[in-house]
N, CA and C atoms as an extended XYZ file, in Angstrom:
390
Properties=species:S:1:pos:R:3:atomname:S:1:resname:S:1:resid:I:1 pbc="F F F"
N        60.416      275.622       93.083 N   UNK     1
C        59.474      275.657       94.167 CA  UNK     1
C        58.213      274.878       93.827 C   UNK     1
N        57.438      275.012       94.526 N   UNK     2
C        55.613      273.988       94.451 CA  UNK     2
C        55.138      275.261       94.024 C   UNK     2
N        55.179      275.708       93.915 N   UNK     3
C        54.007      277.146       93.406 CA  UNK     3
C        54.931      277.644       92.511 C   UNK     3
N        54.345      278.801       91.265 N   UNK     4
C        54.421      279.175       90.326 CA  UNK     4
C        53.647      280.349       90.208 C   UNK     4
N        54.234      281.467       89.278 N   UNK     5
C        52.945      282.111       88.984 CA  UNK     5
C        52.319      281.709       87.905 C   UNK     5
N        50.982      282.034       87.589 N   UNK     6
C        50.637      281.984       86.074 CA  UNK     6
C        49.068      282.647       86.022 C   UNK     6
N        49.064      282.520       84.835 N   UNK     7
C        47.356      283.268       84.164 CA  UNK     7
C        46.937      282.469       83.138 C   UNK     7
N        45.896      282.802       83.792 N   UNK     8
C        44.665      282.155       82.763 CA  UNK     8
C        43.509      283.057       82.621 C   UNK     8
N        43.430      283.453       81.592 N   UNK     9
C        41.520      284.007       81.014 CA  UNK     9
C        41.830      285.510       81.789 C   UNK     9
N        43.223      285.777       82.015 N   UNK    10
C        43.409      287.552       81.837 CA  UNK    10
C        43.499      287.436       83.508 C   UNK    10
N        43.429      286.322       84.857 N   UNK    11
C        43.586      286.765       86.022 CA  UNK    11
C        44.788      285.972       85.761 C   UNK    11
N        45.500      286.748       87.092 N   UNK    12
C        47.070      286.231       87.804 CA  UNK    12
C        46.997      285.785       88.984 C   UNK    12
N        47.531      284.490       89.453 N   UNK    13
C        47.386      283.792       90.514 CA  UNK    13
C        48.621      283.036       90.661 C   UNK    13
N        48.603      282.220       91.532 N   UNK    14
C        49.826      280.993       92.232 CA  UNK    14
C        48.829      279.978       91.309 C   UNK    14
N        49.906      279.069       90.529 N   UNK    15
C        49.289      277.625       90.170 CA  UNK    15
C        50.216      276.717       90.772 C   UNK    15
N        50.076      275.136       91.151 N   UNK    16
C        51.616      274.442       91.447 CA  UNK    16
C        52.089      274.079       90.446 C   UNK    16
N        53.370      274.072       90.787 N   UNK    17
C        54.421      273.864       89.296 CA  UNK    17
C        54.337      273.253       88.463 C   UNK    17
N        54.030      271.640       89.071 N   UNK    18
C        53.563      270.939       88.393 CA  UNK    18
C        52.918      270.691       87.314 C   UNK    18
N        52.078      271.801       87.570 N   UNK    19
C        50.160      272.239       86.135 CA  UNK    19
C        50.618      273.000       85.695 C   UNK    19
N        51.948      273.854       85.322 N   UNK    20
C        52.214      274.820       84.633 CA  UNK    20
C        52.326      274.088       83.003 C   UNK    20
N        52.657      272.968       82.672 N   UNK    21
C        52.429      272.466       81.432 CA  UNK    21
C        50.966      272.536       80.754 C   UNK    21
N        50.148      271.872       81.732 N   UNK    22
C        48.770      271.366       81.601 CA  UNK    22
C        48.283      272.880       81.166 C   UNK    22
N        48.234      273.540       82.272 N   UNK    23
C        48.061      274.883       82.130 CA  UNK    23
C        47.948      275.402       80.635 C   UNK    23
N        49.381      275.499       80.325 N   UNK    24
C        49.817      276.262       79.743 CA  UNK    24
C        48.912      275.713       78.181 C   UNK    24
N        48.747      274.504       78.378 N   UNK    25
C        48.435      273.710       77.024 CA  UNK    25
C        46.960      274.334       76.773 C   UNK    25
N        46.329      274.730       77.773 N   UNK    26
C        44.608      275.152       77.803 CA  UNK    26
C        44.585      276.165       76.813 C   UNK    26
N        45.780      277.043       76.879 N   UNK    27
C        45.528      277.949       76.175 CA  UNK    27
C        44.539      279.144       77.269 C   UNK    27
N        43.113      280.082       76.493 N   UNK    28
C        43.038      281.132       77.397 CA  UNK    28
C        41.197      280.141       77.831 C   UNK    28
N        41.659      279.246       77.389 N   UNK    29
C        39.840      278.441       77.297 CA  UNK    29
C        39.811      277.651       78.514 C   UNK    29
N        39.146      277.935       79.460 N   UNK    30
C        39.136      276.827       80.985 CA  UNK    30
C        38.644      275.423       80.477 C   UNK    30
N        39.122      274.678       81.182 N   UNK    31
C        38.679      273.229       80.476 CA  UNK    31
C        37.470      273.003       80.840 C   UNK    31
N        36.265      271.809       80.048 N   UNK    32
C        35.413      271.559       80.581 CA  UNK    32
C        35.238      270.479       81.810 C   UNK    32
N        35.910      270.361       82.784 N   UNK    33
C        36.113      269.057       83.746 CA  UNK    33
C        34.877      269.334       85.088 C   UNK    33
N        34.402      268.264       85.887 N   UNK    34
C        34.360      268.808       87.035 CA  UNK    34
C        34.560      267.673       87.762 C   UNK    34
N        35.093      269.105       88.970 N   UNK    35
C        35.651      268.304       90.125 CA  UNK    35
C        34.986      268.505       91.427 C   UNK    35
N        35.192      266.992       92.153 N   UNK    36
C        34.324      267.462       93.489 CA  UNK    36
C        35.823      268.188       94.632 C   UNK    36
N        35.328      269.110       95.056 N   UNK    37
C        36.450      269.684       96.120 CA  UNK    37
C        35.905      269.620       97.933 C   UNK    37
N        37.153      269.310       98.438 N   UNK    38
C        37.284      268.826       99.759 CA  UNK    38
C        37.140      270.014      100.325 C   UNK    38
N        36.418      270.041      101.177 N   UNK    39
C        35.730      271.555      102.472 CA  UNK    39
C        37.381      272.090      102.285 C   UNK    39
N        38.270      271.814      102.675 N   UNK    40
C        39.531      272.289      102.795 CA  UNK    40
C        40.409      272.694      101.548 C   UNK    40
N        39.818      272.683      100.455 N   UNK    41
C        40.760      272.890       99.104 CA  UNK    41
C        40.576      274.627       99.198 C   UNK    41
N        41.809      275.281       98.963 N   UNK    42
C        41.991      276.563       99.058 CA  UNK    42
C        41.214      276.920       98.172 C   UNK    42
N        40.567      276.801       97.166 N   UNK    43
C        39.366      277.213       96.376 CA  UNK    43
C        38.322      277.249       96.708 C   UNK    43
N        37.528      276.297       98.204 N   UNK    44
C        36.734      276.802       98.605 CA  UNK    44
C        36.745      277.601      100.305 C   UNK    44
N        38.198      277.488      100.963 N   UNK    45
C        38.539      278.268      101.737 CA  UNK    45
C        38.272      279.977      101.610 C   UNK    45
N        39.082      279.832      100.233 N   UNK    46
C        38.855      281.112      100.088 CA  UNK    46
C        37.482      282.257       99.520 C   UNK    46
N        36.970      281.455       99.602 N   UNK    47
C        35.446      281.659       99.537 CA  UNK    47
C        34.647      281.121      100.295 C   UNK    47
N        34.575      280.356      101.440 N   UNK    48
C        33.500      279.758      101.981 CA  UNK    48
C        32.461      280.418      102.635 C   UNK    48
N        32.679      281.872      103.284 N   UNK    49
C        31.278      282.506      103.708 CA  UNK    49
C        30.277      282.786      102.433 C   UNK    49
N        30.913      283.455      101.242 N   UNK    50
C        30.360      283.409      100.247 CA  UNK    50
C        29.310      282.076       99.579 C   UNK    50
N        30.222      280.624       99.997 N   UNK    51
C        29.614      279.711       99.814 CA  UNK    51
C        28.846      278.686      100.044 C   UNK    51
N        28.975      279.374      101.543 N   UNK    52
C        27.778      278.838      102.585 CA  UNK    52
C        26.631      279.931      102.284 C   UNK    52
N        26.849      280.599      102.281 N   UNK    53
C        25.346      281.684      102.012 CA  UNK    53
C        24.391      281.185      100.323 C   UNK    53
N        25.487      280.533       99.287 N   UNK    54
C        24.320      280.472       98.304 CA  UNK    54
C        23.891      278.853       97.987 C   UNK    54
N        24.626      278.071       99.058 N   UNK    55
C        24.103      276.994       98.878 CA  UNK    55
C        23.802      276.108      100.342 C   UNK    55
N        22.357      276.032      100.485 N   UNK    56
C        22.150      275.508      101.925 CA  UNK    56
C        21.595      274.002      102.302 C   UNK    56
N        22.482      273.252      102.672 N   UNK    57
C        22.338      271.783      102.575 CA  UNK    57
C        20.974      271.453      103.735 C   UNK    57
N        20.531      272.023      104.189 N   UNK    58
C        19.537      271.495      105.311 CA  UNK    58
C        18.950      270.441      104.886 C   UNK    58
N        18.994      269.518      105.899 N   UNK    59
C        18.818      269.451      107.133 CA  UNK    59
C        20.226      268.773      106.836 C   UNK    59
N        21.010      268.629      105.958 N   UNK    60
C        22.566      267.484      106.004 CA  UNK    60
C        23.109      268.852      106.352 C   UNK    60
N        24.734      268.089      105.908 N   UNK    61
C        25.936      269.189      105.973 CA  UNK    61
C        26.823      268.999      104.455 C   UNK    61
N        27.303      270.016      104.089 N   UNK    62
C        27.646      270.274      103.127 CA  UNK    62
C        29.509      269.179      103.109 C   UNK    62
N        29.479      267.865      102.482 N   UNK    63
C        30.867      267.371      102.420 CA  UNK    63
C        31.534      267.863      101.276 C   UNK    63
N        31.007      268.291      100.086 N   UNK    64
C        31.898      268.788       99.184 CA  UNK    64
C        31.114      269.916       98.537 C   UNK    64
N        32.006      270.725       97.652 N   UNK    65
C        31.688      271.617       96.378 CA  UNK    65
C        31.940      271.055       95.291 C   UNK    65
N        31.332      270.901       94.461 N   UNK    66
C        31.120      270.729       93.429 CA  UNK    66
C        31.737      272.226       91.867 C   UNK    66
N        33.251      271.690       91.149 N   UNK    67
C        32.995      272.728       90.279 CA  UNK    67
C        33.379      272.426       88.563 C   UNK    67
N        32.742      273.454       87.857 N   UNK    68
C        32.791      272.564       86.607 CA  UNK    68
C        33.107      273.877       85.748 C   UNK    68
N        33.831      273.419       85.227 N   UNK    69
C        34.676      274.890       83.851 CA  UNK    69
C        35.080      275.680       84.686 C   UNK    69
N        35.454      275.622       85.652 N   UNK    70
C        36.134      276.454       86.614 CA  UNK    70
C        34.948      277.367       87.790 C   UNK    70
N        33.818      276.980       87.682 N   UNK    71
C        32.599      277.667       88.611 CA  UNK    71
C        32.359      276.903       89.338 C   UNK    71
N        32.403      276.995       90.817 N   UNK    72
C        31.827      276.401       91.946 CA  UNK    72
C        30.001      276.547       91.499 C   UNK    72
N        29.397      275.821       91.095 N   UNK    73
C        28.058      275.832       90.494 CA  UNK    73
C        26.773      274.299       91.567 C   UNK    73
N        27.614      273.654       92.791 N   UNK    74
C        26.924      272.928       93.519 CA  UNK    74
C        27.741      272.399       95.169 C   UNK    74
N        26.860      271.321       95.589 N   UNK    75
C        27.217      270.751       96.602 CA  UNK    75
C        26.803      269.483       96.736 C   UNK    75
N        27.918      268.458       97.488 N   UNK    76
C        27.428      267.430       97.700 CA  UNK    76
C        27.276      266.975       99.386 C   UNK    76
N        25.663      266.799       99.321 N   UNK    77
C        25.298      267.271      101.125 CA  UNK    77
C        25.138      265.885      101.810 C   UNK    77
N        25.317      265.709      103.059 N   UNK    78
C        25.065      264.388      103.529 CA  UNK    78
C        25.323      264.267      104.842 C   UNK    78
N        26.016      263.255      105.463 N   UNK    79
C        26.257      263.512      107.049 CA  UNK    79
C        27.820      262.472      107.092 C   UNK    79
N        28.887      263.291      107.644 N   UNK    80
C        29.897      262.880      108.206 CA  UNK    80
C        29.746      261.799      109.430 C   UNK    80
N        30.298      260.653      108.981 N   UNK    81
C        30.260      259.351      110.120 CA  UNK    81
C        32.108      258.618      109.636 C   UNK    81
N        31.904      257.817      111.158 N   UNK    82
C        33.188      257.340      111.623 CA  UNK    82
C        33.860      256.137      110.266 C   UNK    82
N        32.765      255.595      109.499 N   UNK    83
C        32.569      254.825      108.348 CA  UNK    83
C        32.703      255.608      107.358 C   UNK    83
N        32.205      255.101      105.979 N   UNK    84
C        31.724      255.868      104.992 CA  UNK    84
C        30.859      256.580      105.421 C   UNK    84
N        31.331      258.500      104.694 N   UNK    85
C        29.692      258.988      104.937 CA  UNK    85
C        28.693      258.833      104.238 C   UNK    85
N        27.753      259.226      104.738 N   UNK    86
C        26.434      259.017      103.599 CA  UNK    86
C        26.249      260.384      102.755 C   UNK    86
N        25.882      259.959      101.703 N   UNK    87
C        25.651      260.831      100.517 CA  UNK    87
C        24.552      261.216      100.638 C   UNK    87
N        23.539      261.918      100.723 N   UNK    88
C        22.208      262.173      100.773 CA  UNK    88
C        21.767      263.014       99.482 C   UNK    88
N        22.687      263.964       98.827 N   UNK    89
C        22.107      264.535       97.652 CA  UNK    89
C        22.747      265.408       97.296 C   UNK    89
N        23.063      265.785       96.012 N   UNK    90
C        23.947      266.616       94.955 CA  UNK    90
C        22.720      268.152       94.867 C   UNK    90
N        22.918      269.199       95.533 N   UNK    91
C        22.567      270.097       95.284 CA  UNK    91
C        23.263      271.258       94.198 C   UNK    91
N        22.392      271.730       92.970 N   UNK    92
C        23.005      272.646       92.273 CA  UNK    92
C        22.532      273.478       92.307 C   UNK    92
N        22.966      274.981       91.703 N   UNK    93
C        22.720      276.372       91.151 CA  UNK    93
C        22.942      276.667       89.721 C   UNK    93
N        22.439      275.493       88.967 N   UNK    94
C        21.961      275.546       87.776 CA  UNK    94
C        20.778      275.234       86.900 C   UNK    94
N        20.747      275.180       85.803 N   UNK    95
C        19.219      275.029       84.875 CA  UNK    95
C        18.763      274.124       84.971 C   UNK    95
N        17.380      273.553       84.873 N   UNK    96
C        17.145      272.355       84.705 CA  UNK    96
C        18.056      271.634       83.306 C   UNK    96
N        17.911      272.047       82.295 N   UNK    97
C        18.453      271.338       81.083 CA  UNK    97
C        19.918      271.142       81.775 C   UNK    97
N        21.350      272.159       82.097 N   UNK    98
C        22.655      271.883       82.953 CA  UNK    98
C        22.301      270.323       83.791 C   UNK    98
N        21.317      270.608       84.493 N   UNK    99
C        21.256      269.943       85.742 CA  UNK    99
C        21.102      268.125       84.869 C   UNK    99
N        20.911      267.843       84.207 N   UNK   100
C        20.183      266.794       83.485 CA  UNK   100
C        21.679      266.660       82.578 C   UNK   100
N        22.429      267.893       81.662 N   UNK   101
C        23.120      267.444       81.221 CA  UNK   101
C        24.551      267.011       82.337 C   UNK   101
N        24.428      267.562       83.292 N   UNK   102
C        26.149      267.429       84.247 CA  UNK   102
C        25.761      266.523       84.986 C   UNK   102
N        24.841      265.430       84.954 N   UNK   103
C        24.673      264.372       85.919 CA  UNK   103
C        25.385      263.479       85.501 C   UNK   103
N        25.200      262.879       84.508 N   UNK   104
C        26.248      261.708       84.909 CA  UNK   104
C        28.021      262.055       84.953 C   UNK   104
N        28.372      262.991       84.291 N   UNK   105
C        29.572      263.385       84.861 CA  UNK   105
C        29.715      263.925       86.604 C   UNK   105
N        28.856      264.695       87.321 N   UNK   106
C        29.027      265.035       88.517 CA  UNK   106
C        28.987      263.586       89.218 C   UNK   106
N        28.256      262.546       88.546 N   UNK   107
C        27.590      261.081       89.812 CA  UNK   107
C        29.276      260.749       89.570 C   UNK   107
N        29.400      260.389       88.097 N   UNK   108
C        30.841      259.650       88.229 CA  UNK   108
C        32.397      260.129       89.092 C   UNK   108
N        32.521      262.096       89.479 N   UNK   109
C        33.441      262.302       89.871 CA  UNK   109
C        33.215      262.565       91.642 C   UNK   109
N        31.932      262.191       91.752 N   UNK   110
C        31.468      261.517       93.253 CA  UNK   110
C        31.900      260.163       93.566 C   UNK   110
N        31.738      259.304       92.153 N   UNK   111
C        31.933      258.225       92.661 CA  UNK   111
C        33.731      257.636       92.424 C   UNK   111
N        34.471      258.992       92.030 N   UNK   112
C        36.013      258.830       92.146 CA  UNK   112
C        36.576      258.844       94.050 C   UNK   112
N        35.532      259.531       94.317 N   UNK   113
C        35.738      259.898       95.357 CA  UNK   113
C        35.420      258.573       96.570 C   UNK   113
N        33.988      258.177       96.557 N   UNK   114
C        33.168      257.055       96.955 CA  UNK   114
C        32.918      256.138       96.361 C   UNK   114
N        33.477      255.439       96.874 N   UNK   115
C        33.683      253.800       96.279 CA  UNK   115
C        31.984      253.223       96.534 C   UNK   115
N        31.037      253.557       95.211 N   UNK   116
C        29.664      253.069       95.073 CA  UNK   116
C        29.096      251.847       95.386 C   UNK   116
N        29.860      251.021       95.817 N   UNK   117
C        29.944      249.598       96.225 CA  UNK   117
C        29.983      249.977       98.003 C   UNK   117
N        30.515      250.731       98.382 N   UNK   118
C        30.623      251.196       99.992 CA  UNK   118
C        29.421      252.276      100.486 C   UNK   118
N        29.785      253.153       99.735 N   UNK   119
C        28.715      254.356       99.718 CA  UNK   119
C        28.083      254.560       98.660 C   UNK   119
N        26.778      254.549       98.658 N   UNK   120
C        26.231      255.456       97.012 CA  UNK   120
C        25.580      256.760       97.368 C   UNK   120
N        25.194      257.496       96.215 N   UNK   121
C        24.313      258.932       96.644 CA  UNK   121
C        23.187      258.762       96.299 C   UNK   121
N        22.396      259.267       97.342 N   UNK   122
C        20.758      258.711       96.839 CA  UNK   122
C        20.286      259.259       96.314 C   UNK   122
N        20.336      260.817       96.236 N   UNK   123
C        19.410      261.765       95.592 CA  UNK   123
C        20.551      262.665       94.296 C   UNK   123
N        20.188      262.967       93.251 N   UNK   124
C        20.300      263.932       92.319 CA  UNK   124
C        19.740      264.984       92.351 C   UNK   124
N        20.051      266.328       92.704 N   UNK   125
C        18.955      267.305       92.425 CA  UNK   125
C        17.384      267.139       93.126 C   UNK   125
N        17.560      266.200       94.427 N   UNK   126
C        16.109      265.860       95.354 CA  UNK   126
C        15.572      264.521       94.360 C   UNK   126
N        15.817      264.443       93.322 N   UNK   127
C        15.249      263.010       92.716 CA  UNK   127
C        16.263      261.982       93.011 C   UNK   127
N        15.699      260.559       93.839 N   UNK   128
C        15.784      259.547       93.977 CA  UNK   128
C        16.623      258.520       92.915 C   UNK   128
N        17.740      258.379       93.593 N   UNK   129
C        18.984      257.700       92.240 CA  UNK   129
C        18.443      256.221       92.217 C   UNK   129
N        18.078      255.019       90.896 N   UNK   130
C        18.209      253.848       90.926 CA  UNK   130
C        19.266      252.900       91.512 C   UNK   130
């Protein structure tokens, strides 16, 4: 089948079959990666009232979540258009020191997403990107 069961870090869930290697290789330690996730990825479905309440993009709209070692910990806010959308700014719910160290990994798995040559993101954390 596409789904599997499996555990990690003592919870039990559906993984797809596929990641049951990858998985399995982690051992009980979540990896350090982050990924930007699509409004629609069942990871933030299944949480989204929760995740509209602790992160509020005003005056944009929230195009992605942002998560890293396995914690939904930001957002990437901006405005949906018929083109590329525009990026307007990477909001987090972390430290200043986090926030400084997960930037250039969060800019780069934005820019897996957005081709920086089409779209770029202007703001980091409300500061103004070069």
């Amino acid at each position: 089948g596409v789904l599997a069961e499996g555990e990690m870090g003592g919870k039990k869930g559906y993984i797809l079959a596929a990641d049951g290697e990858e998985i399995a290789s982690c051992g009980e330690e979540i990896p350090d990666k982050t990924y930007v996730l699509d409004l629609n990825d069942y990871l933030v479905r299944c949480r989204e009232e929760e995740l509209k309440r602790r992160f509020d993009p005003s005056p944009y709209k929230t195009l992605h979540y942002i998560m890293k070692k396995g914690e939904i910990i930001g957002i990437v806010a901006g405005r949906f258009s018929f083109g590329p959308n525009e990026l307007e700014d990477v909001i987090l719910n972390a430290g200043e020191g986090d926030r400084k160290d997960f930037r250039e990994e969060i800019e780069r798995a934005v820019e897996k997403l957005y081709d920086p040559r089409v779209t770029r993101l202007k703001r980091y954390c409300g500061e103004r990107r070069a």
